[in-house]
Backbone as numpy.savetxt, mean C-alpha at the origin, in Angstrom:
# Nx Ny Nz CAx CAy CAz Cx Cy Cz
16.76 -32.03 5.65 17.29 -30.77 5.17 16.57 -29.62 5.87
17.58 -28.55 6.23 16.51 -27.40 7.50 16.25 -26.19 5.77
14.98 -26.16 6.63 14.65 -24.69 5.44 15.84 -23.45 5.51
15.40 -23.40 4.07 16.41 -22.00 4.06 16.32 -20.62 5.21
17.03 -20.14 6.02 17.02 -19.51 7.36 16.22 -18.49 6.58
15.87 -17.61 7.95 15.23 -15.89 7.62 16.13 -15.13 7.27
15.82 -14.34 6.61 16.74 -13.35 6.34 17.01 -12.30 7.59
16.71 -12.14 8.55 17.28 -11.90 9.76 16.20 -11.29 10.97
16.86 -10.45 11.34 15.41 -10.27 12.65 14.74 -8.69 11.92
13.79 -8.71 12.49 13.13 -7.88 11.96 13.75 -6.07 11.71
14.05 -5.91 12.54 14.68 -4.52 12.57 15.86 -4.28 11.29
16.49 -5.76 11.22 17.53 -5.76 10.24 16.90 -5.45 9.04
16.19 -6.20 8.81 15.28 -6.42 7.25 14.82 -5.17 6.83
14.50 -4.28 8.30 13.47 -3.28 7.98 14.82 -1.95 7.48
15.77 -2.23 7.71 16.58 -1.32 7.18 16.90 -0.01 8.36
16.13 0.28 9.32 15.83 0.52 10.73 16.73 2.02 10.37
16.14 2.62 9.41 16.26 3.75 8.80 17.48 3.97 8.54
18.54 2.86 8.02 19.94 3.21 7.56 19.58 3.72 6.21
20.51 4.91 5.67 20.33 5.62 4.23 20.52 4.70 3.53
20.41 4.94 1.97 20.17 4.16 0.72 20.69 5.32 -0.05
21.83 4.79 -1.14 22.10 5.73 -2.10 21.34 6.02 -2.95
20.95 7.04 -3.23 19.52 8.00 -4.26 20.00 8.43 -5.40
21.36 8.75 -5.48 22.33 9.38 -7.13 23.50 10.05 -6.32
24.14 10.66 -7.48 25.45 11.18 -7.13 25.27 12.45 -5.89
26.13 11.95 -5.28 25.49 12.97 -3.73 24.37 12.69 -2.77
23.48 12.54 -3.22 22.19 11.96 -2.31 21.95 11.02 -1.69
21.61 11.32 -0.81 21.13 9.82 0.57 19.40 10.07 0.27
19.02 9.08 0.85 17.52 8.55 0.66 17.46 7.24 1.70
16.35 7.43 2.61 15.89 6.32 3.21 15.06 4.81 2.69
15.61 4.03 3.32 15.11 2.67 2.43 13.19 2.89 3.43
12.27 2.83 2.39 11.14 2.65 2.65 11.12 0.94 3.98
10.38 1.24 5.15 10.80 0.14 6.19 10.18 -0.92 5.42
9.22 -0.54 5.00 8.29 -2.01 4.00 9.11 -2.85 2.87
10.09 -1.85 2.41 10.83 -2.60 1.03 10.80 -3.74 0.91
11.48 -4.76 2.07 11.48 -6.28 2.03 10.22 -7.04 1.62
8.89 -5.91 2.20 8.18 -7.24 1.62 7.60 -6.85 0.01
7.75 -5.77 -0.88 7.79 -5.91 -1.92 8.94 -6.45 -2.70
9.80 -6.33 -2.26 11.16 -6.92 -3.18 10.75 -8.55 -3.60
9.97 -9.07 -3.12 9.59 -10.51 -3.83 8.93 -10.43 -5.14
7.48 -8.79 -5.10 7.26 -8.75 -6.06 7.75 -8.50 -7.47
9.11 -7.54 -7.44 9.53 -7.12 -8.24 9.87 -8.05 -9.68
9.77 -9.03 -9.38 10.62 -10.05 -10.53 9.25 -10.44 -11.22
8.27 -10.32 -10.92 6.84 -10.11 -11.53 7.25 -9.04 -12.59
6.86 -9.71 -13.63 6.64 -8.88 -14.75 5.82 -7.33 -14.90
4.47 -7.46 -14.32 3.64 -6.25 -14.03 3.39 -5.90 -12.91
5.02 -6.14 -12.43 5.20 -5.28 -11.28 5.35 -3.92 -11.17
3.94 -2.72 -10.76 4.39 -1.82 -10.55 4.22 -0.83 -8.84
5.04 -0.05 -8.68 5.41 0.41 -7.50 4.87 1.95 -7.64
4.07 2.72 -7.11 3.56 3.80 -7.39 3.55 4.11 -5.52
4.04 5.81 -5.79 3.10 6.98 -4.62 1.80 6.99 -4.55
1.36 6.74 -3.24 -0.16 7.34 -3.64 -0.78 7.56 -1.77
-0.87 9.14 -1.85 -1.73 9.64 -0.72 -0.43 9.08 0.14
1.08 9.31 0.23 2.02 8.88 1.49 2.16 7.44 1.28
1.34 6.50 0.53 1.74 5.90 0.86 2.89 4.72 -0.24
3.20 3.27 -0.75 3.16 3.00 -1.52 2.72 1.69 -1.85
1.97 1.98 -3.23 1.19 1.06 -3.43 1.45 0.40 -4.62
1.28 -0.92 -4.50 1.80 -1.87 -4.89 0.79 -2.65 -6.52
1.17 -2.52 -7.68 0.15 -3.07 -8.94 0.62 -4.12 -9.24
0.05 -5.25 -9.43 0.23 -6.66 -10.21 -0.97 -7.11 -11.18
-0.14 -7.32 -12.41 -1.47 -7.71 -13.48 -2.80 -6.81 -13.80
-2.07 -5.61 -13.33 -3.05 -4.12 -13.68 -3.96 -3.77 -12.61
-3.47 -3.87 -11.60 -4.60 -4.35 -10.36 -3.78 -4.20 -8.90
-4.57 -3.02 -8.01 -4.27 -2.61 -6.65 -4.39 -3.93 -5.89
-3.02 -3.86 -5.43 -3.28 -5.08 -4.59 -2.68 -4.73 -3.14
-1.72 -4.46 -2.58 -1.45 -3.92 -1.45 -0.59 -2.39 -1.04
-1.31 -1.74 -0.43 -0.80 -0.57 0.35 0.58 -0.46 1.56
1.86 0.00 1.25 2.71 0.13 2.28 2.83 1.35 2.76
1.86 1.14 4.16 1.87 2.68 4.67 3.06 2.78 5.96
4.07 3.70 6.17 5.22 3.80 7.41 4.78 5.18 8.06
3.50 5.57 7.96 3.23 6.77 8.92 2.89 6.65 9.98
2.36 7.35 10.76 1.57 7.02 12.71 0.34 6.44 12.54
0.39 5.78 13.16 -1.26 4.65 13.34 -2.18 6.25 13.13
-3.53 5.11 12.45 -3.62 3.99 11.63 -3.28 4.03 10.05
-2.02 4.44 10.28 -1.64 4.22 8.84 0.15 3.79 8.96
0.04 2.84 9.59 1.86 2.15 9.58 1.31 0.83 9.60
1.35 0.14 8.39 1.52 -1.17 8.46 1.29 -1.55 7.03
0.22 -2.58 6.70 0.05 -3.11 4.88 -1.44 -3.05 4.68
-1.92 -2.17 4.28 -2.92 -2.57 3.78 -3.14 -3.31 2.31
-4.63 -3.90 2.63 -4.63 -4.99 1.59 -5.67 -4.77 0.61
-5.32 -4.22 -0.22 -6.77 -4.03 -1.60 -7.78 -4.62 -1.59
-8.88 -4.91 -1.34 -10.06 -5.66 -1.43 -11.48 -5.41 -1.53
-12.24 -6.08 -2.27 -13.71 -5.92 -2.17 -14.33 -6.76 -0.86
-15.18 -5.97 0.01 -15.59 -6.23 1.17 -16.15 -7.64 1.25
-16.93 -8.15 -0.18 -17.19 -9.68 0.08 -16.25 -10.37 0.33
-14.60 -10.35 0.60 -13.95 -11.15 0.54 -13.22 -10.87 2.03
-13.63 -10.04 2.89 -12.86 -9.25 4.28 -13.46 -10.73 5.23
-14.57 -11.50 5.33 -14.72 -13.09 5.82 -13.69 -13.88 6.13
-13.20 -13.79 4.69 -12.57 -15.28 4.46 -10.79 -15.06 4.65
-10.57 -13.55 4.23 -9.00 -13.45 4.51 -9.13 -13.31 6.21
-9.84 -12.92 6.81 -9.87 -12.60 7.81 -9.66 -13.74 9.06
-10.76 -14.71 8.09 -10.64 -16.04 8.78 -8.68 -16.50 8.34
-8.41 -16.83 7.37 -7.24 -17.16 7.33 -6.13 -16.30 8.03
-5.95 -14.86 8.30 -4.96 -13.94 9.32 -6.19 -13.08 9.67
-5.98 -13.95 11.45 -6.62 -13.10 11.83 -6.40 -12.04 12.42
-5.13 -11.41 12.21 -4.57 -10.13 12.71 -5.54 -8.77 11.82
-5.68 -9.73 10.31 -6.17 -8.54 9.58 -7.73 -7.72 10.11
-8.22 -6.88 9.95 -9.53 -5.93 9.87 -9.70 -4.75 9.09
-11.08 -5.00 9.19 -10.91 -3.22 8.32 -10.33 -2.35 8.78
-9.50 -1.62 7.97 -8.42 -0.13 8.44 -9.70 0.41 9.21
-9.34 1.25 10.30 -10.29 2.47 10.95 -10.65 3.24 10.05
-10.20 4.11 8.82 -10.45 5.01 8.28 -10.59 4.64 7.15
-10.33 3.38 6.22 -10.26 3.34 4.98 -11.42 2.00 5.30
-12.31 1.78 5.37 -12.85 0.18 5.80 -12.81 -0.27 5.04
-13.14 -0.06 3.51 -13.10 -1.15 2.04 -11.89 -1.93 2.12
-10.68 -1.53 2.56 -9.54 -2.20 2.84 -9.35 -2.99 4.15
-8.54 -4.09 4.50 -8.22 -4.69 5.38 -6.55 -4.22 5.68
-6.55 -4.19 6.93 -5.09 -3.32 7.23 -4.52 -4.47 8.63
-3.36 -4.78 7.89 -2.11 -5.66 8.77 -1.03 -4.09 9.62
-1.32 -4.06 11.08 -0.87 -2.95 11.77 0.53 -3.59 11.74
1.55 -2.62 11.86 3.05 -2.87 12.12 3.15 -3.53 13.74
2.31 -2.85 14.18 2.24 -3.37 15.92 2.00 -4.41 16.54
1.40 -5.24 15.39 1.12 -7.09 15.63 2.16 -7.08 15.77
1.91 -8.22 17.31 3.64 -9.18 17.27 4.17 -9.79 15.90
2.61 -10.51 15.46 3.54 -11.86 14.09 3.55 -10.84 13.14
3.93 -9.13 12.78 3.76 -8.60 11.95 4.64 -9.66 10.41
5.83 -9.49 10.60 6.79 -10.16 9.76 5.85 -11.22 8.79
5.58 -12.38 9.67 5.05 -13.64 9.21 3.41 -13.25 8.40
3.24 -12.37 8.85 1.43 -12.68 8.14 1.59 -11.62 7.16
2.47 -10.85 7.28 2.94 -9.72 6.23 3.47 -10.68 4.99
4.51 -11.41 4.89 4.98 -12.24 4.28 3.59 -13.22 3.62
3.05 -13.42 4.78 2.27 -14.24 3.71 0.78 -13.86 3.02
0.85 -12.69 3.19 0.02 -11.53 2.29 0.58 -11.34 1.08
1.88 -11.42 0.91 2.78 -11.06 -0.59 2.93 -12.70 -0.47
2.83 -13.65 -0.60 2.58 -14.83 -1.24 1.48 -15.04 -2.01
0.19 -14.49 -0.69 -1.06 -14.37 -1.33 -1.30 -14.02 -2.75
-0.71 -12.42 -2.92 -0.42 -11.84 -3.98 0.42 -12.61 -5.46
1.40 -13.08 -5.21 2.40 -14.09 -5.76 1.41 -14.75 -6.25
0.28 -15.68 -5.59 0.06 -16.66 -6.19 -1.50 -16.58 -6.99
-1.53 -15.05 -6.62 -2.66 -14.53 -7.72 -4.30 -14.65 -7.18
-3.94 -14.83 -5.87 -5.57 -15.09 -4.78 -6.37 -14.31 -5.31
-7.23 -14.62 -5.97 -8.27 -13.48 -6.16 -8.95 -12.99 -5.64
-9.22 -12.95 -4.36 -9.48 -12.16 -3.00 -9.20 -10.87 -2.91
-7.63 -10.72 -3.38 -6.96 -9.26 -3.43 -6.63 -8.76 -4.69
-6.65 -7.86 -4.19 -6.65 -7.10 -5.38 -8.27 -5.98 -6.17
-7.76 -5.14 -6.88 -8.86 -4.33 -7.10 -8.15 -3.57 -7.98
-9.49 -3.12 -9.18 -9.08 -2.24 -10.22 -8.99 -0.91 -10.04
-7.85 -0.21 -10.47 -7.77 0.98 -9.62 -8.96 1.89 -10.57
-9.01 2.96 -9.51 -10.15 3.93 -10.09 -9.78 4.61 -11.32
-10.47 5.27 -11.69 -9.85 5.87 -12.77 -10.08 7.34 -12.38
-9.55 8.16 -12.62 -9.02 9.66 -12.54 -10.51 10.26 -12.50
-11.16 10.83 -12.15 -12.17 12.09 -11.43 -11.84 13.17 -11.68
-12.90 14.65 -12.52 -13.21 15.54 -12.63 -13.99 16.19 -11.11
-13.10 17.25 -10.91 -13.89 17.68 -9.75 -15.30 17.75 -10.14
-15.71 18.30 -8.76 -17.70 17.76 -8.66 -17.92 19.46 -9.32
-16.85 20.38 -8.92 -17.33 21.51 -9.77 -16.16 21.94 -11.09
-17.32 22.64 -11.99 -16.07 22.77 -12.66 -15.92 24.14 -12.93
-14.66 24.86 -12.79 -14.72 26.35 -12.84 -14.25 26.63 -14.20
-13.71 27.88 -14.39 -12.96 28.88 -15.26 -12.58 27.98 -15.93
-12.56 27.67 -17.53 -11.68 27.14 -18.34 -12.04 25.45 -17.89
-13.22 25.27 -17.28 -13.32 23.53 -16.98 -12.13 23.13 -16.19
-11.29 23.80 -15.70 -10.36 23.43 -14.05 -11.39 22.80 -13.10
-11.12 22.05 -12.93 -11.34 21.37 -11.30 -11.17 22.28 -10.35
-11.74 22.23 -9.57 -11.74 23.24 -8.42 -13.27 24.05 -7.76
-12.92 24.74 -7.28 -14.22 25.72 -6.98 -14.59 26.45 -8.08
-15.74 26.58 -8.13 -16.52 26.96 -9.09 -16.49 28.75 -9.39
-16.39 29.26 -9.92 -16.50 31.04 -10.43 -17.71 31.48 -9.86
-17.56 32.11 -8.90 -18.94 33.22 -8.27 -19.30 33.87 -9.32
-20.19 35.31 -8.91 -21.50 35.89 -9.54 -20.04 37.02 -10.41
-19.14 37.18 -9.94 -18.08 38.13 -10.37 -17.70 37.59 -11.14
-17.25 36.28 -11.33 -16.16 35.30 -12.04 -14.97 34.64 -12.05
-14.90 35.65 -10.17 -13.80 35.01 -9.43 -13.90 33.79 -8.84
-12.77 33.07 -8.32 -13.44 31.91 -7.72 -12.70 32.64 -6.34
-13.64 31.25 -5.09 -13.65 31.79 -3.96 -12.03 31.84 -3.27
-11.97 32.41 -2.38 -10.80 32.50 -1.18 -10.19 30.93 -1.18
């Protein structure tokens, strides 16, 4: 029996920026990453959040992968993780490394040839609950100053204004 085929070549899958209906009247672009969260969705604590451009992906209360579609180094998947564990995924795809700018994370570039395949099997990873990935998200931060009325922000000068 032949395995069930791919769902097609890559450009197809990626939706290769054909619109997506958004509501009555509106077009909206399909995010190029969609395909590889759409496995997660049928997960119960599956959630899908904005964050900083990009979108990021929660299972079982817990950051587990980043879909970033902006200009290197931020177009591809990053992968939630605590650095003791950047060894051993690393050893298993070795496409992955620390992002340039984010290093606590390991980042799968869109620009790998096997992007598709090791992408795919990063959301298996996930699927099958690797405890490698994943991380508790932070919790919300008070700016470092606190001004007028305890706002976040810059702090009230000698006047009581805050700065420019």
């Amino acid at each position: 029996m032949n395995p069930e085929p791919r769902r097609g070549a890559r450009a197809d899958r990626r939706g290769a920026g054909a619109p997506a209906i958004g509501g009555p009247g509106a077009l909206r672009r399909v995010h190029p990453y969609a395909w590889l969260w759409e496995p997660l969705e049928s997960e119960p604590s599956f959630l899908l959040r904005p964050m900083f451009g990009t979108r990021a992906a929660y299972l079982d209360g817990r950051l587990v992968l980043c879909f970033s579609a902006g200009d290197e180094p931020w177009r591809g998947v990053l992968v939630c993780t605590e650095k003791a564990h950047h060894g051993s995924l690393m050893a298993e795809i070795p496409a992955l490394a620390p992002h340039p700018v984010l290093p606590k994370w390991l980042y799968l570039p869109d620009s790998f040839d096997a992007f598709d395949r090791r992408a795919e099997q990063l959301v298996a990873l996930v699927r099958r609950r690797d405890p490698r990935i994943g991380v508790a998200p932070g919790e919300r931060r008070r700016g470092r100053a606190q001004g007028a009325r305890g706002a976040p922000g810059r702090a009230a000068g000698p006047s009581g204004q805050r700065g420019p």
